[in-house]
N, C-alpha and C positions, 0 to 999 in steps of 0.2 A: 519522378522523385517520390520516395517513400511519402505519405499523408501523415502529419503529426500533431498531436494533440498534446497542450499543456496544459498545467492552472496558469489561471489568467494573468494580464500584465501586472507589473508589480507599483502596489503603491507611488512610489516616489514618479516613475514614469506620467500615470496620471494629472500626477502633482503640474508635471513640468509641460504638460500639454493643455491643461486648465492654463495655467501663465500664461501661455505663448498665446493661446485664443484669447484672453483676455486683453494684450498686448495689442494684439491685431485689432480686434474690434475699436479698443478705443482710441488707436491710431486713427483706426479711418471715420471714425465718429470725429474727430478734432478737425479734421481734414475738410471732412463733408459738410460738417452741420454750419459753420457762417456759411456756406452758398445756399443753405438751406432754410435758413432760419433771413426772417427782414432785419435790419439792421437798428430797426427801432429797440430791438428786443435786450433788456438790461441782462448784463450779466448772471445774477441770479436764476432767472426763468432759463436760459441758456445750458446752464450749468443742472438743471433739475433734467433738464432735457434730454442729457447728454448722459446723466444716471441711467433714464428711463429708457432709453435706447440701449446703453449697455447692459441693462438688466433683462432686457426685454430678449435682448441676441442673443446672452450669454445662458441665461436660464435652462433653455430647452439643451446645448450641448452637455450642460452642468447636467442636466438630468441622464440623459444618456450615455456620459462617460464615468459616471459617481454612480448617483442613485437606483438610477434602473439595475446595475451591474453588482450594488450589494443589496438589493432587495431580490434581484432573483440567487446570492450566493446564500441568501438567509434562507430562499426557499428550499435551494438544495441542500444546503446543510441539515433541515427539518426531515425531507424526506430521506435524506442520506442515516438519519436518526432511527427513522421508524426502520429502514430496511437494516441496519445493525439490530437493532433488537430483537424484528423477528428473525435474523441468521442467527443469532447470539438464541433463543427458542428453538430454533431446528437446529442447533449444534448440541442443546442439552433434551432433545429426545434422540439424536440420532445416541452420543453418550449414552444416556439411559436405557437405548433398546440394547445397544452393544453389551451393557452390562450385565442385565436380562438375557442375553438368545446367547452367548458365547458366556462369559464369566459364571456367572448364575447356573446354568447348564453345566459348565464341568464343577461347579463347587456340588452342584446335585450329585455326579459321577461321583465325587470324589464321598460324599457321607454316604451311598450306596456302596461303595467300596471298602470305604473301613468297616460297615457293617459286614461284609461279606467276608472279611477277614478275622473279627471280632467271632461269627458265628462256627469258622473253619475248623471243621474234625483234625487235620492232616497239617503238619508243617509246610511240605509242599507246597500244600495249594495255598497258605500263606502268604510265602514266599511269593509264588508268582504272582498272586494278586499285589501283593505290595511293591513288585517292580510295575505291573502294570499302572499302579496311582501313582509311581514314581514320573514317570514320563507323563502321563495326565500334568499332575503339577506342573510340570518342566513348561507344557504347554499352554499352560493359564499362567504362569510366571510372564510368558512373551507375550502374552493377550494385554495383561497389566500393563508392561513396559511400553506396548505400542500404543497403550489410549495414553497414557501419561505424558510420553512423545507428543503426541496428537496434540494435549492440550498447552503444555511449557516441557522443553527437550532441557531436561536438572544440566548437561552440559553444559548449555548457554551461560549458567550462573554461575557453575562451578568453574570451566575453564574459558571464557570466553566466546565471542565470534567466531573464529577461526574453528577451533573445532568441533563446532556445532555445524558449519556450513559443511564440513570435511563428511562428518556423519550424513548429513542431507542428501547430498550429490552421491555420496557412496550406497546408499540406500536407492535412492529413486534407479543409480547405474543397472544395481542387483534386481531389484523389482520388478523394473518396469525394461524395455527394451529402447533408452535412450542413454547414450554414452555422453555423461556429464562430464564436464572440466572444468576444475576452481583455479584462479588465478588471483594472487594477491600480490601488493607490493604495496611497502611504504608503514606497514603496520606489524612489524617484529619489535614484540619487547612492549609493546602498549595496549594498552586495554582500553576501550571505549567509552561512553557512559551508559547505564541501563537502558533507558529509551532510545537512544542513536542503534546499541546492538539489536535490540527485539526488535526497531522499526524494521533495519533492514535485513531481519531475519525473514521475517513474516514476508516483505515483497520479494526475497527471492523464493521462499514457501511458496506463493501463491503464484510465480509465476513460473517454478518450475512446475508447479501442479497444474496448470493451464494447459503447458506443453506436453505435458503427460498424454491428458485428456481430451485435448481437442487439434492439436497442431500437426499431428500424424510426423513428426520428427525424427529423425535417427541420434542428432549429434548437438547438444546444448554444452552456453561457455558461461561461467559466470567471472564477470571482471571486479576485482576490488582494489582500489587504488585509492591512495592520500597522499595529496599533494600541499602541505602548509596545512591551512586551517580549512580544508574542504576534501570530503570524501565521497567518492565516485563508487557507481554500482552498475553494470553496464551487463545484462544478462540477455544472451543473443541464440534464435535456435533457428533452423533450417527446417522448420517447418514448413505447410501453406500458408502462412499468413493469412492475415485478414484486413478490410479497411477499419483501418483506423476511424473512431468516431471523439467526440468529444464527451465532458464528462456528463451534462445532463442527457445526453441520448445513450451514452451507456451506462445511463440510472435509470431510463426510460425502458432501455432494452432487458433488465434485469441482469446486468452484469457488476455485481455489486461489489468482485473481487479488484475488479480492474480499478472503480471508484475505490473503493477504499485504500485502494496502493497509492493514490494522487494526494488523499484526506491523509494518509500516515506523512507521508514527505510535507506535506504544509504544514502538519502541526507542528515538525522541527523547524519550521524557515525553508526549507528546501523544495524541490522543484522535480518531477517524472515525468518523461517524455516519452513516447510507447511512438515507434517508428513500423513502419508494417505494409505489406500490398499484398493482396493474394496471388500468389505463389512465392513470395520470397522472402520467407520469414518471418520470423518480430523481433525487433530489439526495443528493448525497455532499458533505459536513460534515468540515475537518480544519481541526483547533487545534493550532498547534504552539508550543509554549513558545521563546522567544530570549535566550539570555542575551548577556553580550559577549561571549564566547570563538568566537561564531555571529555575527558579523555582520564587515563592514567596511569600508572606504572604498575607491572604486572608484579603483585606480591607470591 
């Protein structure tokens, strides 16, 4: 069976396994403690007893199924902080160099250019020069378009989800040698809310970019489905797979894309499941809760 990794059990479950342990202990402390205790013993000192015995039992599970489990999510969330800030620093010198070594670079061609035509004896050679900055430009236009992409795709805002993932997958199909397919249903005619769309723009971003780069893949699916108040993201490739780890060993391991896809789905309430074995595949699992304040009709 595939190896799977979540964010952890959810509140209320805890809640309800705190009770049951607490349930049981002081069951069998009622039970226990008259064969235990002399009979001299007044009710009061009994009853201290039987505090301190269920406090004494209860304490150490209390720690382990509460405490320890959000003191180490505080710790993750801390280092999960600093390794966002410095990719949030290597995304703005990788920007910055881009800017510099390609944009910068042809903006140079392009004032070496119009000087060159500025200084032109001959119409001709004019001419030619000014088709040659013609196609320059053409091609710092796409330089622009693709960092701008890179950082917010103006689709997203302007026309929704849908076709912004349509752009994604048809791009990555064109680029790269992995034959994408989008699949949606249940969201004709409605629009999302801002954070529900970017969240799972970005996890299917980052995990088609995974598959790109490390899955060795031919043929990737992305699922998008709404069923009621809950929306599904099911993006699956035929890759080699990998074992699946959990989320502090892959914060451990510098896989910071993977965390961060777990940290976007719990900031909504929602929940990513990454299913995986080496040689057969990955599939990556997000359920995201919708209320009304999240959705709406496409003007």
């Amino acid at each position: 069976m595939p190896q799977r990794t979540s964010i952890g059990a959810r509140p209320w479950r805890v809640f309800l396994v705190m009770l049951a342990v607490i349930f049981v202990v002081e069951t069998a402390i009622m039970f226990l403690l008259p064969k235990l205790v002399p009979e001299q013993v007044d009710w009061a000192t009994e009853s201290l007893l039987d505090a301190f015995l269920l406090t004494t039992i209860v304490a150490p599970i209390f720690w382990a199924l509460l405490i320890r489990p959000l003191r180490r999510l505080a710790e993750f969330r801390t280092e999960m902080l600093a390794q966002i800030l410095a990719a949030q620093e290597a995304e703005r010198r990788r920007i910055a160099r881009d800017l510099h070594d390609e944009v910068g670079q042809t903006l140079t061609s392009l004032l070496i250019g119009l000087r060159t035509i500025a200084e032109a004896d001959a119409l001709d050679v004019a001419r030619a020069r000014a088709l040659d900055l013609r196609e320059t430009t053409s091609t710092l236009l796409e330089d622009i378009k693709r960092l701008a992409r890179g950082l917010r795709p103006s689709v997203l805002d302007d026309l929704g989800l849908l076709p912004a993932l349509e752009r994604l997958t048809l791009d990555i199909s064109r680029v790269h040698d992995v034959e994408v397919a989008l699949v949606t249903s249940g969201l004709t005619g409605s629009r999302l809310g801002e954070a529900v769309e970017i969240t799972v723009y970005r996890i299917v971003q980052e995990t088609l970019n995974n598959t790109v780069k490390h899955a060795e893949a031919h043929t990737a699916r992305v699922s998008i489905s709404r069923a009621g108040d809950e929306l599904e993201v099911v993006i699956q490739d035929d890759g080699r797979g990998f074992t699946a780890l959990p989320a502090q060993k892959l914060m451990a391991d510098g896989h910071l894309g993977l965390a961060g896809m777990r940290e976007r789905a719990a900031l909504l309430g929602g929940s990513l499941v990454i299913e995986s074995k080496p040689g057969a595949g990955t599939l990556v699992r997000v359920r995201l809760p919708l209320s009304s304040g999240t959705t709406g009709e496409v003007t």
